[in-house]
Backbone as CSV, one residue per row, in Angstrom:
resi,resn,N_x,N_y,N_z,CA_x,CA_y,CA_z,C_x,C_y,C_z
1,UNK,63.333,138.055,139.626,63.584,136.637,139.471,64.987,136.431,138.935
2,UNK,65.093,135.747,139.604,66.718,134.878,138.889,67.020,134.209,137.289
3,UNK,67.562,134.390,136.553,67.482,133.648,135.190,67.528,132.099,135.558
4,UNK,66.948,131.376,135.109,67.168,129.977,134.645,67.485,129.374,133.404
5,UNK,67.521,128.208,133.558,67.862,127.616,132.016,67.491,126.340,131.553
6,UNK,67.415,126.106,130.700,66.458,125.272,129.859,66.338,123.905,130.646
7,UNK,67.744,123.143,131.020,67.853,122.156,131.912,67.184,122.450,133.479
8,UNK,67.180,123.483,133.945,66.839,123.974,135.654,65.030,123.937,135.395
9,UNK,64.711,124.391,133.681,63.456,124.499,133.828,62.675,122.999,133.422
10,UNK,63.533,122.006,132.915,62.964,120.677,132.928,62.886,119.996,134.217
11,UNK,63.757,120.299,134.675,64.328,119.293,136.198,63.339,120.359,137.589
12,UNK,63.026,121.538,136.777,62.106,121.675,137.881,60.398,121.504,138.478
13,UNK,60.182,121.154,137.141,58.562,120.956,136.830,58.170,119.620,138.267
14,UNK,56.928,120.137,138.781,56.401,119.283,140.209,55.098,118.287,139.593
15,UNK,54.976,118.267,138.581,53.854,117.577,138.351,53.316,117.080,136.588
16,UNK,54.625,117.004,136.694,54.701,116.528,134.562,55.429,115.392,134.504
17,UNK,54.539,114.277,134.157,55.117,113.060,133.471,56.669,113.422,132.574
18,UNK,57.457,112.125,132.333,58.495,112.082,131.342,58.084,112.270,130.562
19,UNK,57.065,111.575,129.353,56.458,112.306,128.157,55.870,113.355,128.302
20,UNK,55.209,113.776,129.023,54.924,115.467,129.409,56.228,116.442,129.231
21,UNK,57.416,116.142,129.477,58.427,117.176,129.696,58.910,116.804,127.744
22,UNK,59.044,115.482,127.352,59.604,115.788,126.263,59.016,116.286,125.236
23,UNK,57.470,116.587,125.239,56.918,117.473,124.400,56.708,119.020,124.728
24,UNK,57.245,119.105,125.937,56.964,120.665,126.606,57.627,121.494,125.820
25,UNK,56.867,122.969,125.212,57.801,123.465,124.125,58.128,124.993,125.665
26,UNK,59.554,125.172,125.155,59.852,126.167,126.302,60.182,127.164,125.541
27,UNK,60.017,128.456,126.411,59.872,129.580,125.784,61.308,130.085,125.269
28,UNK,61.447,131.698,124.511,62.759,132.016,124.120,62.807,132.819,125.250
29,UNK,64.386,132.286,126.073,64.805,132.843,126.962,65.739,133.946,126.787
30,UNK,66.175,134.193,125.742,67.542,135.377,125.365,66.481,136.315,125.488
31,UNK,65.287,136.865,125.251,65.191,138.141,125.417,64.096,138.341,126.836
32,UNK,64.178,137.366,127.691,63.696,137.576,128.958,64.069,138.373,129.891
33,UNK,63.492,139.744,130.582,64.012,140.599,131.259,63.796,140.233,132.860
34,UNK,64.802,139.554,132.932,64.385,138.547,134.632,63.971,139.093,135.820
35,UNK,64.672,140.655,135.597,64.586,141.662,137.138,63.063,142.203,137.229
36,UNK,62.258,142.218,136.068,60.839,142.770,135.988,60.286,141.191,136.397
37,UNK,60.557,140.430,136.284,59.459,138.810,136.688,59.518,138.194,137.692
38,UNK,58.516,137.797,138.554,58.670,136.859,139.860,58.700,135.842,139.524
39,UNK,58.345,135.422,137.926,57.894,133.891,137.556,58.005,134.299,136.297
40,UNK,58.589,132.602,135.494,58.400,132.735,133.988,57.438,132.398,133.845
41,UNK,56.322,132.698,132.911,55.194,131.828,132.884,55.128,132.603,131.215
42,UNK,54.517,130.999,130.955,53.868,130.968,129.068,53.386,129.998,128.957
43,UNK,52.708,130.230,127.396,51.549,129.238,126.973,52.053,128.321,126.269
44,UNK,51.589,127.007,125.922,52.294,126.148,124.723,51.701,126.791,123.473
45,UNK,52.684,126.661,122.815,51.973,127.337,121.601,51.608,126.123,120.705
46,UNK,51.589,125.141,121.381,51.076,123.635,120.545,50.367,123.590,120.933
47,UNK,49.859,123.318,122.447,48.367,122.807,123.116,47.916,124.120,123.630
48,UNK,46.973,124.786,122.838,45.812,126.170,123.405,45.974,125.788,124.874
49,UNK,45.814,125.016,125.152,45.110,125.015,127.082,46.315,124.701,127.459
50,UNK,47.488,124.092,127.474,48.561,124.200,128.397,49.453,125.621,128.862
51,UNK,49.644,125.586,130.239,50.738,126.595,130.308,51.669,126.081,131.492
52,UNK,52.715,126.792,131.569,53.895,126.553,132.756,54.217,127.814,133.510
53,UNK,54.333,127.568,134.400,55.265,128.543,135.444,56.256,127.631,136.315
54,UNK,57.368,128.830,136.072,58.227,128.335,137.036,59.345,129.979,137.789
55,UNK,59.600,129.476,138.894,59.617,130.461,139.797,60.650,129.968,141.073
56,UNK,61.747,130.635,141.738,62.580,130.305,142.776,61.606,129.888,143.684
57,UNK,62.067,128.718,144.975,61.629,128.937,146.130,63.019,128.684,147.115
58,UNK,63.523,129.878,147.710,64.971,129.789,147.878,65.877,129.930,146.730
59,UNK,66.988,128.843,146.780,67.568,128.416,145.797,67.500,127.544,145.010
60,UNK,65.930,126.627,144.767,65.880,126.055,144.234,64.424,126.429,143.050
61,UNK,64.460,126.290,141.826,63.844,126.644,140.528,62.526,125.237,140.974
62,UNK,61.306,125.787,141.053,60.054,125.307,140.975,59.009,125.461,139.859
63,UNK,58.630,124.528,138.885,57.833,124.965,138.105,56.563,123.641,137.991
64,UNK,55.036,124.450,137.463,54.272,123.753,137.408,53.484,123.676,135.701
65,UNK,52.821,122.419,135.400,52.311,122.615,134.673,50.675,123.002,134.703
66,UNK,50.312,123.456,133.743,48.627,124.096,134.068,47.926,123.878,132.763
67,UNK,46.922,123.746,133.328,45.901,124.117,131.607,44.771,124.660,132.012
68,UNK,44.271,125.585,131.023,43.589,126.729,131.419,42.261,125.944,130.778
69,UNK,41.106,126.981,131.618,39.549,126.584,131.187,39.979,126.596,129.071
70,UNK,38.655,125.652,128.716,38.463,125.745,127.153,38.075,127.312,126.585
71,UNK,36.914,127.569,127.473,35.743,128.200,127.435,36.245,129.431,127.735
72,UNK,35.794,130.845,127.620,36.534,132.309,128.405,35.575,132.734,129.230
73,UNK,35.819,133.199,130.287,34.303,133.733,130.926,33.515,134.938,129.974
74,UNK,32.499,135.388,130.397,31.624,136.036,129.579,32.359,137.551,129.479
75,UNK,32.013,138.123,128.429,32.560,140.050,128.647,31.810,140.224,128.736
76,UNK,31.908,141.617,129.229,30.660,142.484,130.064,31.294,142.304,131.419
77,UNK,31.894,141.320,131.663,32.151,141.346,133.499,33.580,141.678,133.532
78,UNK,33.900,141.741,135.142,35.354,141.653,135.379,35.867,140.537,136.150
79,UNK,36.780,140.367,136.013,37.457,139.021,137.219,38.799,139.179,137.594
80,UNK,39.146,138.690,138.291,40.048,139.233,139.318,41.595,138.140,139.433
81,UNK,42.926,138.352,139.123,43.381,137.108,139.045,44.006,137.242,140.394
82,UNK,43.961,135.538,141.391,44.457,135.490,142.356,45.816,135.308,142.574
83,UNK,46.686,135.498,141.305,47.897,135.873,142.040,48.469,136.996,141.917
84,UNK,48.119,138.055,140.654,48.241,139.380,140.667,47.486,140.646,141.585
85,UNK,46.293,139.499,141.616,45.202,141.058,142.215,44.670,141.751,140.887
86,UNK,44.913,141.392,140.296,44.782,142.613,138.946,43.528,142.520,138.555
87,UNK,42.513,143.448,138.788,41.009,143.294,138.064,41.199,143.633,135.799
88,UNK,40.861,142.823,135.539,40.851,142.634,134.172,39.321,142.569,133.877
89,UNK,38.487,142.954,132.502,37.767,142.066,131.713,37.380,140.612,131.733
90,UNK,36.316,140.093,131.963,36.762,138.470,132.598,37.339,137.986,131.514
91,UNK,37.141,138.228,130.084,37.729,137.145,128.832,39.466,137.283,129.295
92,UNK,39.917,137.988,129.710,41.432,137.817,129.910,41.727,137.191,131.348
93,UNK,41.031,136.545,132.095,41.243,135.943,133.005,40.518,134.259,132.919
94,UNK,41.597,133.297,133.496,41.181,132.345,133.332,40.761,131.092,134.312
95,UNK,39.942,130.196,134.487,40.418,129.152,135.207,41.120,128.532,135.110
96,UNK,42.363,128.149,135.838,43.371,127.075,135.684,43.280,125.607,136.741
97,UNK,44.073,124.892,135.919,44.116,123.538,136.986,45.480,123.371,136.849
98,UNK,46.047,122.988,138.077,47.485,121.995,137.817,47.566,120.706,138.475
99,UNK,47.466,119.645,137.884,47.538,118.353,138.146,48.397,118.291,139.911
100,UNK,47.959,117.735,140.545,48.627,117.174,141.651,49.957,116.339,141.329
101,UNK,51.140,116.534,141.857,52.104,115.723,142.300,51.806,114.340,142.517
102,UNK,52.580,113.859,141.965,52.634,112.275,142.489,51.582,111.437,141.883
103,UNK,51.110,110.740,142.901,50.033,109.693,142.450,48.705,110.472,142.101
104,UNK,48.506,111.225,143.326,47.199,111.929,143.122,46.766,112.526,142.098
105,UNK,48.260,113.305,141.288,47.602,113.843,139.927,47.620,112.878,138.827
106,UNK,48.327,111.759,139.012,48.285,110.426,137.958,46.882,109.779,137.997
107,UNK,45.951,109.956,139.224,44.724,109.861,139.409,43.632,111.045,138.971
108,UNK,44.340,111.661,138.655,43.367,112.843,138.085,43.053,114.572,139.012
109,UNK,43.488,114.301,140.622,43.395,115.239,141.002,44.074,116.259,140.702
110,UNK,43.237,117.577,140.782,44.113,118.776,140.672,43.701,119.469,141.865
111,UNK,44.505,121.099,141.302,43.713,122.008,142.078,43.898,123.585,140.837
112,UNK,42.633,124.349,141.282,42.414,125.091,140.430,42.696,126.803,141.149
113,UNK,43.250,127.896,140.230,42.609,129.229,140.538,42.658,130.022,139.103
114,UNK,42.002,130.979,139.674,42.340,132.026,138.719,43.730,133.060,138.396
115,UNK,43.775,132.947,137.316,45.182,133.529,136.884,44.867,134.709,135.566
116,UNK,45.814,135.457,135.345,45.462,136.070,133.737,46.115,135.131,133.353
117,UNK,44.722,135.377,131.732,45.272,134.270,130.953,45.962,134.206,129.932
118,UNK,46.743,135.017,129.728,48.635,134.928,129.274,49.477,134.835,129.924
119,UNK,49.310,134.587,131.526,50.175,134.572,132.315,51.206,136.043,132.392
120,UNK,50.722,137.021,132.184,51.685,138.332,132.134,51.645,138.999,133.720
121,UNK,51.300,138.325,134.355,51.042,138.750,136.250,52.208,139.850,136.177
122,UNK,53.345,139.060,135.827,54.256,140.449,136.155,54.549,141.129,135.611
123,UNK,54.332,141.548,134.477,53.958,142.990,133.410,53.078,143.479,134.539
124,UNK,51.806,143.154,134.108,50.871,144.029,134.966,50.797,144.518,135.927
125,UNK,51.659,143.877,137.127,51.739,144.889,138.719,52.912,145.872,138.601
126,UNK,53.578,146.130,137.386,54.443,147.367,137.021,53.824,148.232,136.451
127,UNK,52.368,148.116,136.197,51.528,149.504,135.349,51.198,150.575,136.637
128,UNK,51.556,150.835,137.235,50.882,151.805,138.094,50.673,153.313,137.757
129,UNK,49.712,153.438,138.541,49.571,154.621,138.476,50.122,155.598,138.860
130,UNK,50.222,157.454,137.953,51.115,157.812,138.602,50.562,158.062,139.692
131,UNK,52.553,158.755,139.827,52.990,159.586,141.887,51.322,159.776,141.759
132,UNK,50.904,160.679,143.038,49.867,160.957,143.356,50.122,161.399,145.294
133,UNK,48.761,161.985,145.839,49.252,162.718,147.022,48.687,160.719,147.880
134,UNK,47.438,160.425,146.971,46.709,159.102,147.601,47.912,157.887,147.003
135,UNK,49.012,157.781,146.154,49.862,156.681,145.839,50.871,157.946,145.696
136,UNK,51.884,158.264,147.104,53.278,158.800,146.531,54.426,158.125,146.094
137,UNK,54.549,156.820,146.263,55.650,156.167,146.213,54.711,155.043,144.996
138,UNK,55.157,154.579,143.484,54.946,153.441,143.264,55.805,152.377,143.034
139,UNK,56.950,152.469,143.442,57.783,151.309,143.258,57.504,150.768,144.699
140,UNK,57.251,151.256,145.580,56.577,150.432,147.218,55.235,149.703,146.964
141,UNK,54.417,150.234,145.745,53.183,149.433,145.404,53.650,148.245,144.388
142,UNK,54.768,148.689,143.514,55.101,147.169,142.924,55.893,146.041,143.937
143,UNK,56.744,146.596,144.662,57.301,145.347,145.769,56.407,145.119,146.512
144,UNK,55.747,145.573,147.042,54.406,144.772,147.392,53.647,143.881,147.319
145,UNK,52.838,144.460,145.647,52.506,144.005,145.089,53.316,142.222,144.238
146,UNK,54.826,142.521,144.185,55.530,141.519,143.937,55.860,140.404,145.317
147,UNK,56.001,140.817,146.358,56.339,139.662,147.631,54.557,139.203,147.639
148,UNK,53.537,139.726,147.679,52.240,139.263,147.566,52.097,138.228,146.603
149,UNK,52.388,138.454,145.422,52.248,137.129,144.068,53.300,135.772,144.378
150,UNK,54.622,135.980,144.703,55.488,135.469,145.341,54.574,134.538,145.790
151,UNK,54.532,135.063,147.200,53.607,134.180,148.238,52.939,133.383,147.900
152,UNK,51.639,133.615,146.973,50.825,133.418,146.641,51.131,131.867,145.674
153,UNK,51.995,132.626,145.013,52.244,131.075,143.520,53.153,130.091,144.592
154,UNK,53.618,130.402,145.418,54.573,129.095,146.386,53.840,128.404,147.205
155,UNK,52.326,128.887,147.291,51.761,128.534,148.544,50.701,127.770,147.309
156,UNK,50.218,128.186,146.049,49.484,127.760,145.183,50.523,126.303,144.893
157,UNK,52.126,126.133,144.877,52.282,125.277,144.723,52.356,124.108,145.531
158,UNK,52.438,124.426,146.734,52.270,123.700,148.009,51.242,122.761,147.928
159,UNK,50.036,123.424,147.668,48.729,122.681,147.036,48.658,121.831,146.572
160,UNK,49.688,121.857,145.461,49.940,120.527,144.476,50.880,119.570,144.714
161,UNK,51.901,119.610,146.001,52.703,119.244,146.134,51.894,118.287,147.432
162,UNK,50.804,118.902,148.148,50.032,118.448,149.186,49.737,116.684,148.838
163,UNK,49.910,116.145,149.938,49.516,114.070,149.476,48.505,114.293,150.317
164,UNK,47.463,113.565,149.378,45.863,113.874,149.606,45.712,112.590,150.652
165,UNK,44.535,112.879,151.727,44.654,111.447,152.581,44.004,110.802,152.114
């Protein structure tokens, strides 16, 4: 990912009111390692259930706002987040919603998936396992694995950007 900056990450949000952006607390960017991330993503550390991502599409900085389920799913299980792939514990995976664009989310619509719920997607598709004769190459399983999440969060934002008929 490309670095951004504090102004690129206000002016890029698709679905946050003006008072939404002036309480948005944004993360510390000086020690962000940009070349390991497809997306910034963090939690408010004011509102438990809010979070943001934001992420290139082209040359232009896209970010959304989200808020995650109250509730954690049960342990004992696993769940799966749909933009990493990454099977986790279900308590570390979450439901999310992000308000619709425009009118529709001023009306209340969203749309929802599952995500981990610290948003660390891209930590986690750099844990691989080692070389191996069944995985010889793993930096071909993290670019992979990275144009896959890519995809995934641009097309998740499309969703929200979608005008409902």
């Amino acid at each position: 990912m490309r670095p951004v900056t504090v102004d690129q990450i206000r002016s890029s949000m698709i679905n946050m009111s003006e008072s939404e952006l002036e309480v948005m607390n944004l993360p510390g960017l000086h020690e962000t390692l940009w070349e390991e991330r497809e997306f910034l993503g963090w939690r408010d550390v004011n509102h438990n259930t809010k979070g943001y991502l934001v992420f290139w599409v082209g040359d232009t900085p896209r970010g959304l706002m989200v808020r995650s389920a109250e509730t954690q799913m049960p342990p004992g299980r696993s769940a799966i987040c749909a933009l990493c792939h990454t099977q986790q514990p279900a308590p570390q995976v979450s439901l999310f919603v992000a308000p619709k664009a425009g009118d529709a989310g001023r009306r209340g619509n969203t749309i929802g998936t599952y995500m981990c719920a610290d948003l660390s997607c891209s930590t986690l598709i750099r844990i691989t396992p080692p070389e191996s004769d069944a995985q010889p190459e793993p930096e071909k399983i993290v670019k992979h694995k990275s144009l896959g999440m890519r995809e995934r969060l641009e097309n998740f934002s499309l969703r929200v950007l979608e005008v409902d008929a």
